[in-house]
MIMARRO-580812 format. One record per residue (C-alpha): residue in three letters; x, y, z. Coordinates in Angstrom, 3 decimals, padded with zeros to 6 digits, always signed. Each point is the difference from the previous one (the first is absolute). Example, Ala and Ser with C-alpha at 12.3 -4.5 7.8 and 13.67 -1.06 7.14 Angstrom:
% residues 2
ALA;+012.300;-004.500;+007.800
SER;+001.370;+003.440;-000.660
END
This chain:
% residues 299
UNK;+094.903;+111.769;+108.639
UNK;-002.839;-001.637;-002.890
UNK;-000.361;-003.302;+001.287
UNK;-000.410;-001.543;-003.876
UNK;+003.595;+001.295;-000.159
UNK;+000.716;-002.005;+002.324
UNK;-001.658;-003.005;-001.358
UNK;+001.426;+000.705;-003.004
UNK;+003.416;+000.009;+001.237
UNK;-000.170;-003.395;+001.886
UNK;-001.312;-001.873;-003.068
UNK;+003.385;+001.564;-002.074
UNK;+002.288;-001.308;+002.452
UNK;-001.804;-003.267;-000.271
UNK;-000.492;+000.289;-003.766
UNK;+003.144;+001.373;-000.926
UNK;-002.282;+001.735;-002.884
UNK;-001.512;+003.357;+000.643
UNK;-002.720;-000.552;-003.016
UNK;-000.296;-003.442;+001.262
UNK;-000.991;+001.130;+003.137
UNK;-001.912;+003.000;-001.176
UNK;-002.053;-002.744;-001.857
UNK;-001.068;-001.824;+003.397
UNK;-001.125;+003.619;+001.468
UNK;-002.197;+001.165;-003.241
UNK;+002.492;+002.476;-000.995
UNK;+001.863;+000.740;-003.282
UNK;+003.711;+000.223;-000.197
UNK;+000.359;+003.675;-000.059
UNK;-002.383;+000.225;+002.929
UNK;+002.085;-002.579;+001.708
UNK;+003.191;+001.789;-000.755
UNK;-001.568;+003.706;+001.081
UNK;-000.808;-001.820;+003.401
UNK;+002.637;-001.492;+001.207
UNK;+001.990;+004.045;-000.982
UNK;-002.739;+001.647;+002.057
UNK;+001.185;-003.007;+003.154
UNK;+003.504;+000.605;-000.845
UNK;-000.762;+003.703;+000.150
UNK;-002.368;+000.124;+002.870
UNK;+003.533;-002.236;+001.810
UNK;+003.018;+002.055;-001.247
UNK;+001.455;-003.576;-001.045
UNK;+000.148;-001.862;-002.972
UNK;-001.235;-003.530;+000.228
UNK;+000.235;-001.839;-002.648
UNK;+002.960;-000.613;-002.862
UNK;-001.759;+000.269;-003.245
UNK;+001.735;-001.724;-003.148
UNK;-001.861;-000.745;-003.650
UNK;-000.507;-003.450;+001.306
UNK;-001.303;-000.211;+003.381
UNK;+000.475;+001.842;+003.772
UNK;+001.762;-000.372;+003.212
UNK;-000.110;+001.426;+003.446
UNK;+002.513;+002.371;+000.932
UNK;+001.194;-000.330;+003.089
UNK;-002.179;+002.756;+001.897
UNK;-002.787;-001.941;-002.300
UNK;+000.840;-003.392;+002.120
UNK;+000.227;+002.124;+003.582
UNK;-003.587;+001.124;-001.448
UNK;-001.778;-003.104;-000.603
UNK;-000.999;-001.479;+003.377
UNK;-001.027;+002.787;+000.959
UNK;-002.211;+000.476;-003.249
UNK;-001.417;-003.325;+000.228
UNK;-000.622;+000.754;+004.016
UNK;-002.048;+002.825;-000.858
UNK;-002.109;-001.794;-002.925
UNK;-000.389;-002.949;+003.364
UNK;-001.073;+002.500;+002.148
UNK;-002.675;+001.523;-002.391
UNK;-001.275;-003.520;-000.837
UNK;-000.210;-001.414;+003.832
UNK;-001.632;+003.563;+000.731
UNK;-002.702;-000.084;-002.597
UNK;-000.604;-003.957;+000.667
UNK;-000.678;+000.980;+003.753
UNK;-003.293;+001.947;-001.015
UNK;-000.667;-001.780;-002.863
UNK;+000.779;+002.052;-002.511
UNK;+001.425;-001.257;-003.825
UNK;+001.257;-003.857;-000.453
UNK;+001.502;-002.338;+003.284
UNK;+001.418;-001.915;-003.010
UNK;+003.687;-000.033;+001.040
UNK;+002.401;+001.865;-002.523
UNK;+003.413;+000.622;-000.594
UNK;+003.433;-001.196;+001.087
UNK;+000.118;-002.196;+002.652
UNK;+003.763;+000.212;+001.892
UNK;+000.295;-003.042;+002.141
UNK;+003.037;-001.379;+002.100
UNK;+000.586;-002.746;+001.045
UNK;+002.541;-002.782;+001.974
UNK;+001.991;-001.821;-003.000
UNK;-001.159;-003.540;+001.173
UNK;-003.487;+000.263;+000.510
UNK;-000.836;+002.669;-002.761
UNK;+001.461;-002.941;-002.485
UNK;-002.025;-002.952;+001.450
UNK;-003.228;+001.844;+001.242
UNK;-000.838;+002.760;-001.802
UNK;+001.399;-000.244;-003.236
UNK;-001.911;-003.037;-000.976
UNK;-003.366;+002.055;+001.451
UNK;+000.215;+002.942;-002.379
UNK;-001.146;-001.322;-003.168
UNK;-003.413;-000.537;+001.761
UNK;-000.104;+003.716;+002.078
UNK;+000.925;+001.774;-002.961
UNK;-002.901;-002.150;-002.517
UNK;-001.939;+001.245;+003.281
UNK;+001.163;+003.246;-000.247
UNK;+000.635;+001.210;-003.847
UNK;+000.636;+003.613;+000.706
UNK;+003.085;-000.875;+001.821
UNK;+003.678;+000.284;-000.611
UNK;+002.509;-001.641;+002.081
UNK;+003.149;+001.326;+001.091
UNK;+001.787;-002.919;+002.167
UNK;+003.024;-000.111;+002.451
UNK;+001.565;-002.862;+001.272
UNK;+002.925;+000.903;+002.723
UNK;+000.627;-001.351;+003.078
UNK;+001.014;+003.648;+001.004
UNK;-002.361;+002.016;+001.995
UNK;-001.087;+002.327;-002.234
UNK;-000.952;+003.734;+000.813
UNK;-003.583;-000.119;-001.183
UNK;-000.428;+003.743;-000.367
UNK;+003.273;+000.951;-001.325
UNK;-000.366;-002.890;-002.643
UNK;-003.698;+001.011;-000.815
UNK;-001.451;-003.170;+000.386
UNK;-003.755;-000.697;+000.688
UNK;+000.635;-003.078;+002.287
UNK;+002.279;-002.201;+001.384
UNK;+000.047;-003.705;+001.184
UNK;+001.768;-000.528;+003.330
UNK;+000.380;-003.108;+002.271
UNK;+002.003;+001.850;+002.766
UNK;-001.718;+001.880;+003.270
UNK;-001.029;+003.582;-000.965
UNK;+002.027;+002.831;+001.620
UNK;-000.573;+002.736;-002.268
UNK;-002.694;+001.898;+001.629
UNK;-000.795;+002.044;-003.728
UNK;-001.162;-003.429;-001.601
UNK;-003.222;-001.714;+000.300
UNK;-000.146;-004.118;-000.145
UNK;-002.622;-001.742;-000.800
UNK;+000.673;-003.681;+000.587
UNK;-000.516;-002.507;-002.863
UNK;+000.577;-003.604;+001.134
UNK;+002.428;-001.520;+003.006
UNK;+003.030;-001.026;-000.206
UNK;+000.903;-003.032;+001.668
UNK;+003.869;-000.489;+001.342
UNK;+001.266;-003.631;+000.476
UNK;+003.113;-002.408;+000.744
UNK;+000.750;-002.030;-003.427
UNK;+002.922;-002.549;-000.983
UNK;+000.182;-002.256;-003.171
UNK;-000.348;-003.939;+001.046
UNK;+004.176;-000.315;-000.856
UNK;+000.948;+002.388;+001.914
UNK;-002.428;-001.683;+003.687
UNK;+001.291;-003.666;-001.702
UNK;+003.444;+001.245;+000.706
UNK;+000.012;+002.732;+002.675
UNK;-003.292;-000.864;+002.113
UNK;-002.958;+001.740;+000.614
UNK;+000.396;+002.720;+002.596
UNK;-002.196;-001.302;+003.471
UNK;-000.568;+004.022;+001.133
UNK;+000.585;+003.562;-000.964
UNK;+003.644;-000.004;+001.865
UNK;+001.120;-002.660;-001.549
UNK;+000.247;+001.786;-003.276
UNK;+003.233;+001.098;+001.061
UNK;+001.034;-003.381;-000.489
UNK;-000.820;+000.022;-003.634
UNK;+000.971;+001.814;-003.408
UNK;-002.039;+003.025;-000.135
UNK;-000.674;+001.463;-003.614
UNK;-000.212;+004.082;+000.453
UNK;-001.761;+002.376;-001.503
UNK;+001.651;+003.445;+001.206
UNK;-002.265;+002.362;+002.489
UNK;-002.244;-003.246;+000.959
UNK;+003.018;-002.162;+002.449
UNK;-001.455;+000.337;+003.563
UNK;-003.405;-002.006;+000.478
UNK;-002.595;-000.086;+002.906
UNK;-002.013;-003.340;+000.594
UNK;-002.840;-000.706;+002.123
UNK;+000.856;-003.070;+002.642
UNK;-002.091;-001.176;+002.748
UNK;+002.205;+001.523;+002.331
UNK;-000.323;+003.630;-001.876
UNK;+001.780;+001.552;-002.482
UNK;+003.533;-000.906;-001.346
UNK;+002.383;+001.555;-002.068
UNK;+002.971;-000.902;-002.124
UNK;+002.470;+000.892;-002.700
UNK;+001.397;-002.883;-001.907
UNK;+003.012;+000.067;-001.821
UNK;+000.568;-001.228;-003.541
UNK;+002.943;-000.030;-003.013
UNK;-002.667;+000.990;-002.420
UNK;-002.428;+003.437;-000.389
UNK;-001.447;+001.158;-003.459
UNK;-001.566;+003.709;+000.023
UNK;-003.515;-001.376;-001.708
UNK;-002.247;-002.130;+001.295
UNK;-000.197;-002.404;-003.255
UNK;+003.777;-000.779;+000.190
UNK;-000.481;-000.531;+003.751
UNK;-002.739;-002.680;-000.579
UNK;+002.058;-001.712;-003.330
UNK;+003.250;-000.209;+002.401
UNK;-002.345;-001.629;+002.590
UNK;-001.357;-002.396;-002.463
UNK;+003.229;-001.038;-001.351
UNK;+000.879;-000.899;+003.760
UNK;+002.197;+002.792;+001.061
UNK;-002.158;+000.543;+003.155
UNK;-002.598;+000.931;+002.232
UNK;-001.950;+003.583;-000.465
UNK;-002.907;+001.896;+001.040
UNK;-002.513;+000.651;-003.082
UNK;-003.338;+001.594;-000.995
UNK;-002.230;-002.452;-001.357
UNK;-000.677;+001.643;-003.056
UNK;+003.676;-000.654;-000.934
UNK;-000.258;-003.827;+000.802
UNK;-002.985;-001.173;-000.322
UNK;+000.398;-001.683;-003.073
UNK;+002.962;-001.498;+000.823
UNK;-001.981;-001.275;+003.286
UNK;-002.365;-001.871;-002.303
UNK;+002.608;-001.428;-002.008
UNK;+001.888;-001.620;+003.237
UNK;+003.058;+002.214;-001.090
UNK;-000.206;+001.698;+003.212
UNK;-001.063;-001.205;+003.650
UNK;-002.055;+002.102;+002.692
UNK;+001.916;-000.602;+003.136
UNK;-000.420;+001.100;+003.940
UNK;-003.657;+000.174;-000.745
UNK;-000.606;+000.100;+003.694
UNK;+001.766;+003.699;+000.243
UNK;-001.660;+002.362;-002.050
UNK;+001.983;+002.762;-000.808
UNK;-000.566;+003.429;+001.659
UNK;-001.053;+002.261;-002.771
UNK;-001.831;+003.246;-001.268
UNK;+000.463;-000.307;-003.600
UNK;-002.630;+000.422;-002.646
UNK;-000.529;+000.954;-003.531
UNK;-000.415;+003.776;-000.157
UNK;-001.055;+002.594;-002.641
UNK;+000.785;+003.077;+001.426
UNK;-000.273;+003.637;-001.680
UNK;+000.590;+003.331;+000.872
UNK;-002.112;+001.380;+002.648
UNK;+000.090;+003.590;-001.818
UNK;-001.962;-001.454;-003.044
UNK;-003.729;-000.415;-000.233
UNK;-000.249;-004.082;-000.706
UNK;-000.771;+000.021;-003.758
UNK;-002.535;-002.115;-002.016
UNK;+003.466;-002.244;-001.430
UNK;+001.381;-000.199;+003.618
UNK;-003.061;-001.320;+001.232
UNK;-000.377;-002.470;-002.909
UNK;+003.370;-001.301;+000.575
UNK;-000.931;-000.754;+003.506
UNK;-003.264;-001.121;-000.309
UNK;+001.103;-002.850;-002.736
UNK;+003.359;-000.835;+001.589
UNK;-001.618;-000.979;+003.624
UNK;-002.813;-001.640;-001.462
UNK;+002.463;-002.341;-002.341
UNK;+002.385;-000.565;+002.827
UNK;-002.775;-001.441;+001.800
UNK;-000.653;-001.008;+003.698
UNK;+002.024;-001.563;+000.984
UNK;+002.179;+000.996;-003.427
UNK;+000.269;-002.870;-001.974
UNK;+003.523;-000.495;+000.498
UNK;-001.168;-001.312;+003.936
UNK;-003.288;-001.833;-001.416
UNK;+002.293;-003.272;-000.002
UNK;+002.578;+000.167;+001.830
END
């Protein structure tokens, strides 16, 4: 299999355009065409939907692409690791990440890594779904959960602080809770999967499970219902913070820290060599988090 086929092929099903794309690689539009035949041909398949105005994948095309643009990684992260040809990271970048945080801390930092790196594309995924990062072809992923999948790799990028938070109307009219247990005196605001807590106490560890009228499934709507006074919840920092410095929200049980492994992850499949535009993404993401991440700096 020609790997310029495949090079070719990854730039139509970004371009939509095969003489578009055969214009990136150097190549005229009957060379372009003859190509992607011969990959077609070399497959048994037929990839792409060709019309007078532009392409599309077909759908043994789309089952094709990850694994097209896995290859061209592996090539790139191969040849980087002697030194051969350009480190300049290339391509598509696939990224996933949690709804929430991909909206209020990454978003706003791609204008500058992609002015830092110009031959990138990105291809972005907000869900708060665990996604299947082979089966969906994606590069990298951003977690904030423990790791159990033994076929990923995580490199950690910043921490992620859990606390206790209330707005100011909901303590004027409820109280501030003295201890962990007395949570189950209170209104608890849940966010499904996260409604049993651990604290640390002078006399150990403590537990508890408060109940509440109100849960949300994303951790934004959690933190809205808690400023608008619906209740106590546990939150990451990064989701409040703001609203910390604005008063909306109050710190409470400060003496109890929460019991807690969570951190901000990028994680990738173990299978693939860690390419040039993994590595970027990495490098600038724990370096503009900061340490601590700016989201704890004043808090």
């Amino acid at each position: 299999m020609n790997v310029e086929h495949l090079k070719l092929f990854v730039r139509i099903a970004a371009t939509h355009n095969i003489s578009a794309a055969g214009a990136e690689l150097g190549l005229s539009p009957a060379v372009s065409s003859a190509h992607i035949n011969k990959l077609e041909d070399a497959l048994g398949v037929r990839l792409i939907h060709r019309t007078t105005r532009k392409v599309s994948l077909t759908e043994e095309g789309l089952a094709f692409l990850p694994h097209a643009e896995e290859v061209l990684n592996s090539i790139e992260a191969a040849r980087a690791s002697v030194g051969v040809g350009s480190v300049i990271p290339t391509g598509t970048l696939r990224v996933a990440a949690p709804a929430s945080f991909g909206r209020m801390h990454l978003i706003p930092a791609f204008q500058q890594f992609m002015s830092e790196n110009l031959g990138l594309t990105v291809d972005f995924r907000l869900s708060d779904s665990m996604v299947d990062l082979v089966e969906g072809g994606f590069d990298i992923a951003i977690r904030n959960a423990e790791l159990k999948d033994s076929t990923l790799v995580a490199r950690k990028l910043a921490d992620d602080r859990r606390i206790v938070c209330a707005s100011p109307d909901y303590l004027a009219k409820y109280g501030k809770p003295v201890d962990p247990s007395d949570l189950m005196n209170h209104h608890f605001v849940q966010l499904p999967g996260l409604e049993t807590f651990t604290f640390k106490t002078e006399s150990g560890e403590v537990t508890v499970k408060p109940k509440g009228q109100f849960k949300a499934d994303n951790g934004e709507a959690v933190r809205d219902a808690c400023v608008h006074g619906l209740g106590i919840t546990v939150s990451a920092t990064w989701c409040v913070y703001e609203h910390l410095k604005r008063g909306e929200l109050v710190e409470i049980l400060t003496d109890y820290p929460l019991v807690s492994n969570s951190a901000i992850w990028a994680v990738y499949p173990s299978s693939r060599l860690l390419a040039p535009k993994v590595r970027a993404f990495i490098d600038f993401f724990s370096n503009y988090f900061g340490t601590p991440p700016y989201w704890d700096s004043d808090t």
